[in-house]
C-alpha positions in Angstrom: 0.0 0.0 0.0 1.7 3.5 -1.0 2.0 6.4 1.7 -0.9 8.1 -0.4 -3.5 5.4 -0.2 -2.3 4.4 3.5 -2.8 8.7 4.5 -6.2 8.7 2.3 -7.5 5.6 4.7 -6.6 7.1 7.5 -8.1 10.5 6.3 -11.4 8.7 5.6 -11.2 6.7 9.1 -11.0 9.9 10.8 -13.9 11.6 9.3 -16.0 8.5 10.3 -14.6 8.7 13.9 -15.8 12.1 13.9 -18.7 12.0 12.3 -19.9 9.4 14.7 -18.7 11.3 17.8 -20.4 14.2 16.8 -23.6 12.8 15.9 -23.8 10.4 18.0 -23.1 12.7 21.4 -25.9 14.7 21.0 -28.3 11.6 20.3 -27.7 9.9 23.1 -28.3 13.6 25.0 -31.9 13.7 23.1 -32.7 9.7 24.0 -31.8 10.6 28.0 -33.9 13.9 28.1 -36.6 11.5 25.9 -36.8 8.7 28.2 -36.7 11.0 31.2 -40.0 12.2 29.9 -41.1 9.0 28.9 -40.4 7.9 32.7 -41.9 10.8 34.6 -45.2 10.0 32.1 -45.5 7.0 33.7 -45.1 7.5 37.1 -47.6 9.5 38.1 -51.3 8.3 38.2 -52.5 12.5 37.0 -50.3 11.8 33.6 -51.5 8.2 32.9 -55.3 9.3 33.2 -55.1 12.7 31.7 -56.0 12.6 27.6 -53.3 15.3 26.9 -50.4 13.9 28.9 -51.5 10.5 27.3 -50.9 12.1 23.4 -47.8 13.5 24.6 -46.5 10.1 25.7 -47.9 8.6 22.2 -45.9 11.7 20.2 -42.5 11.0 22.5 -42.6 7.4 22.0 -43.0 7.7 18.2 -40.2 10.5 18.4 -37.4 8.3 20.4 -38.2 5.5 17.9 -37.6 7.0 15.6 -34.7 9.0 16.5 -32.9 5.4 17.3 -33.8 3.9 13.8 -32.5 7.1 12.1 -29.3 6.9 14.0 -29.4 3.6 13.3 -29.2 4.1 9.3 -26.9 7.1 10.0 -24.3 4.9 11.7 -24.3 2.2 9.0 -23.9 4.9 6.2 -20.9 6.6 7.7 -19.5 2.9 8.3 -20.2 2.0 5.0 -21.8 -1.2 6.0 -24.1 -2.2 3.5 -27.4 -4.1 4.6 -30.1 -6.8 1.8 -32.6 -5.0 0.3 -35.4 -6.8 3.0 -33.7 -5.9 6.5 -33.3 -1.9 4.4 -36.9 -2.3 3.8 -38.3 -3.3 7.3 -36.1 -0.3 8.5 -37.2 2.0 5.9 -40.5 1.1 6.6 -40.5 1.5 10.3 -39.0 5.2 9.7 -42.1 5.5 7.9 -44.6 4.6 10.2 -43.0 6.6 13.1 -43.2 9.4 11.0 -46.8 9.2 10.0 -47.5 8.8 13.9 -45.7 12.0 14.8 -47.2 14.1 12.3 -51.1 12.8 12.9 -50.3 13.2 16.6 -49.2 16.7 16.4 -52.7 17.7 14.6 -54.4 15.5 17.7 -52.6 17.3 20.1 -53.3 20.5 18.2 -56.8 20.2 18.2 -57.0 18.9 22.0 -55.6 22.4 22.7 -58.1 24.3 20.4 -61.1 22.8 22.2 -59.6 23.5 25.7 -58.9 26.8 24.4 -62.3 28.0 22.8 -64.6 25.2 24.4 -63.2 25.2 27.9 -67.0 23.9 29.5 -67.1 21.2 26.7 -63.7 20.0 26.8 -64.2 17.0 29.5 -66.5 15.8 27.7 -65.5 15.9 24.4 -61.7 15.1 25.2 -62.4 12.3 27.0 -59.8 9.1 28.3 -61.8 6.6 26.0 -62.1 9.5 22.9 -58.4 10.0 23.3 -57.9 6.3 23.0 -59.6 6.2 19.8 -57.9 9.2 18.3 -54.6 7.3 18.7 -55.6 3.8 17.5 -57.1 6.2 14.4 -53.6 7.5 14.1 -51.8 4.5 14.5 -54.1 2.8 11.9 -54.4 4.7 9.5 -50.5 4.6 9.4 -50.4 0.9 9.6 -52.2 0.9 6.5 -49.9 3.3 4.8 -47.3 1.5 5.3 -49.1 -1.8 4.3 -49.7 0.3 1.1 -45.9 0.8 0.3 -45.1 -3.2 1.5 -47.6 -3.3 -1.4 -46.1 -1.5 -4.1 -42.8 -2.9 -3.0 -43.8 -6.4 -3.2 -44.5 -5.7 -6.7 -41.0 -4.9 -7.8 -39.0 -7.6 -9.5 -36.2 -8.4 -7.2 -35.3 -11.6 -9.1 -33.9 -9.0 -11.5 -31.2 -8.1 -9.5 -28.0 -9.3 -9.4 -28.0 -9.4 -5.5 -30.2 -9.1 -2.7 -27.3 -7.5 -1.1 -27.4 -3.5 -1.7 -24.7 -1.6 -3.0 -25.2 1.0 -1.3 -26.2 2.1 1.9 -29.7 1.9 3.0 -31.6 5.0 2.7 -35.3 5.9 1.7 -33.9 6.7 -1.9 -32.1 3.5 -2.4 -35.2 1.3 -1.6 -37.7 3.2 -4.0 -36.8 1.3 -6.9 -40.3 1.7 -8.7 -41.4 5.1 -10.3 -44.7 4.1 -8.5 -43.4 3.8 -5.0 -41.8 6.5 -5.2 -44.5 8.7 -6.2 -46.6 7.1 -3.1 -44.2 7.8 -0.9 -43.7 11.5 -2.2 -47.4 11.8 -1.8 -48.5 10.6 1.1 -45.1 12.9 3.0 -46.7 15.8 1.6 -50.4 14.9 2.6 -49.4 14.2 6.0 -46.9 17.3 6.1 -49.9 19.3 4.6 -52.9 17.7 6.8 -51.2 18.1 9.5 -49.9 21.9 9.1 -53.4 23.1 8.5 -54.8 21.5 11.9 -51.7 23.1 13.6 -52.1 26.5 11.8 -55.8 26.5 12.1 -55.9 25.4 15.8 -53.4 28.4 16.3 -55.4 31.1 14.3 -58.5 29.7 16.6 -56.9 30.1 19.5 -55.2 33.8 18.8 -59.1 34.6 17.9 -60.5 33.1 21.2 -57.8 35.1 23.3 -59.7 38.3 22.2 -62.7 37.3 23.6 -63.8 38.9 27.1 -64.8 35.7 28.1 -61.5 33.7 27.4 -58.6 32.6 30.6 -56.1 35.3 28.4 -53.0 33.4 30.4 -54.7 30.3 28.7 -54.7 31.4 25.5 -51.3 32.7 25.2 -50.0 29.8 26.5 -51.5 27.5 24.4 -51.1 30.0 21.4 -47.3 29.8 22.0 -47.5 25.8 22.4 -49.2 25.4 19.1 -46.3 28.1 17.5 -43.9 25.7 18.6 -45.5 22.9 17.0 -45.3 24.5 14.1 -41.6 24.7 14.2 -41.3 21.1 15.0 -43.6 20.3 12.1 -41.4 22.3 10.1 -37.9 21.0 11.5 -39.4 17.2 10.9 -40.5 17.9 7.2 -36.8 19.4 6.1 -35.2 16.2 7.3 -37.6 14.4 5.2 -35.8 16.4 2.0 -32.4 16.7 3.5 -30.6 14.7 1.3 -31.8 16.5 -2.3 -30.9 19.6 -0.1 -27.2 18.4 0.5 -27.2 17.0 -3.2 -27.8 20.6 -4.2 -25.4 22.0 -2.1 -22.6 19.2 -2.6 -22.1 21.0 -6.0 -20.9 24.5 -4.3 -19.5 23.0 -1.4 -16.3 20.4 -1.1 -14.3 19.0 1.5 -14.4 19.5 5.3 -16.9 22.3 5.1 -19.3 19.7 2.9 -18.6 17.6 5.6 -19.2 20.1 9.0 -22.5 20.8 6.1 -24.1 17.1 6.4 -23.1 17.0 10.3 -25.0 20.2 11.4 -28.0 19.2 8.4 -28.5 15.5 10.4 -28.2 17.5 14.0 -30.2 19.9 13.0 -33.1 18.4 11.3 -33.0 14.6 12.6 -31.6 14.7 16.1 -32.7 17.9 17.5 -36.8 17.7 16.2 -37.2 14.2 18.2 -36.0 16.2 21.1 -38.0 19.5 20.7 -41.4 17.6 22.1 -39.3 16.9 25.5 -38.3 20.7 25.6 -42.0 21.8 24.7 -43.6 20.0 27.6 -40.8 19.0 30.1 -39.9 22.6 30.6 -43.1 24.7 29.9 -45.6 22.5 31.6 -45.8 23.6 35.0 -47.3 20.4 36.3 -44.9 17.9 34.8 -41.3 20.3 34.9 -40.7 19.5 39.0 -40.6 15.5 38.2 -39.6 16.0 35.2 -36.0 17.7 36.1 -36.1 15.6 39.2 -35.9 12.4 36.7 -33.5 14.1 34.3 -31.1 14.5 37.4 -31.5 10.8 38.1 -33.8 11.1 40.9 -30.3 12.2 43.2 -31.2 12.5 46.5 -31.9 16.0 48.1 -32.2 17.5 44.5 -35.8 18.2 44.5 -39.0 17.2 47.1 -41.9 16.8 44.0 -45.8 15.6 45.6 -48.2 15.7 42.5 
């Protein structure tokens, strides 16, 4: 092996080492604060029985799913390990269902808010334990059947045609959509949900900013919930970019070269993939005043002294 190939390996070693260090630190930060949340959720009969704390722990489990498949796929693209078409598929696929469940959640959780907003009298009973129940099988469902929809299409494809059940490349989204059709499904049905999903938010929101006028509206209410539902909006957005992240870095891999290509694709993955799984935890665990006191006093490991929390 000549000093130039031997200094190239290394070179390429080293970007993986970093690359992994770099992405990898502030996952495992996001999976801590997440299953902190996750934990206090559970712990407490008021969060178990309330229909709001029970969509938030349906949104954060959906979330640190998949934030651990993504991570997952990230990992074996930067090791260049390559995976068979059907293990790439049942991954690609749960990335897909996790994703349909965090955007029909957010509109849920959205429109839970509007009615406790602008209906406060009706809320308990139309926002109801068994109602909230139904609303998630609904969302899990109905993504269930999207996904049973792309197994579908992908069962379709002729994979006797290839040379190799074994990919050549690494497994991504883009390297499974072999058929023009699948990949116009897929397109799709992102864009509904994206699209379904930002109207409930937005609407909810412009409700709610309407209701705060009223005379007869809690105003402290209102601007809280107002300022919840902005934020979903910014998570909705940060979740949809990571969706198109790659055609973005495609585009921009034609300007851009080198380390600063590389620094690029690290901050695009943190940025867009790690830190919108993590936004949910930050929403709720911080701004809620009922669930921040357990909620710190788990994400400090329950040390002794650090906080006396009675709910």
């Amino acid at each position: 092996m000549s000093n130039a190939t031997l200094i190239h390996t290394r070179q390429q070693l080293l970007e993986r080492v970093l690359i992994c260090i770099l992405t990898t630190v502030p996952c495992f930060v996001c999976l801590f604060i997440n299953c902190a949340l996750l934990f206090t959720l559970r712990s407490k009969p008021l969060f178990r029985d309330t229909s709001r704390y029970i969509l938030l722990y349906n949104l954060l489990f959906a979330d640190t799913a998949l934030l651990v498949q993504n991570h997952l796929m990230y990992i074996l693209a930067v090791c260049r390990i390559t995976l068979t078409y059907p293990v790439c598929g049942v991954l690609t696929m749960l990335a897909n269902l996790t994703t349909a469940i965090c955007f029909l959640t957010l509109a849920v959780m959205s429109l839970e808010r509007y009615v406790a907003v602008c209906y406060p009298l009706r809320h308990t009973t139309i926002i109801t334990i068994r109602n909230t129940e139904v609303a998630i099988i609904v969302v899990w469902a109905f993504s269930a059947l999207s996904i049973l929809t792309r197994v579908t299409l992908l069962l379709n494809l002729q994979f006797e045609k290839l040379q190799s059940l074994q990919m050549k490349y690494f497994c991504g989204k883009e390297s499974i959509l072999l058929d023009p059709m699948l990949d116009l499904y897929d397109t799709s049905i992102t864009y509904c949900l994206f699209g379904s999903t930002g109207v409930a938010v937005s609407c909810s929101y412009i409700g709610v900013i309407i209701a705060a006028r009223s005379a007869s509206t809690d105003k402290a209410s209102a601007r809280k919930a107002a300022n919840t539902l902005l934020l979903h909006l910014v998570q909705l957005g940060l979740s949809f970019f990571s969706t198109i992240r790659n055609p973005i870095l495609i585009a921009i891999s034609q300007v851009l070269e080198g380390i600063t290509l590389l620094y690029m694709q690290i901050f695009f993955y943190v940025y867009f993939n790690i830190f919108p799984r993590c936004l949910t935890s930050l929403i709720y665990g911080i701004r809620d005043q009922t669930i921040r006191p357990l909620f710190v006093y788990n994400l400090c490991c329950q040390c002794r002294g650090s906080l006396s929390v009675t709910l």
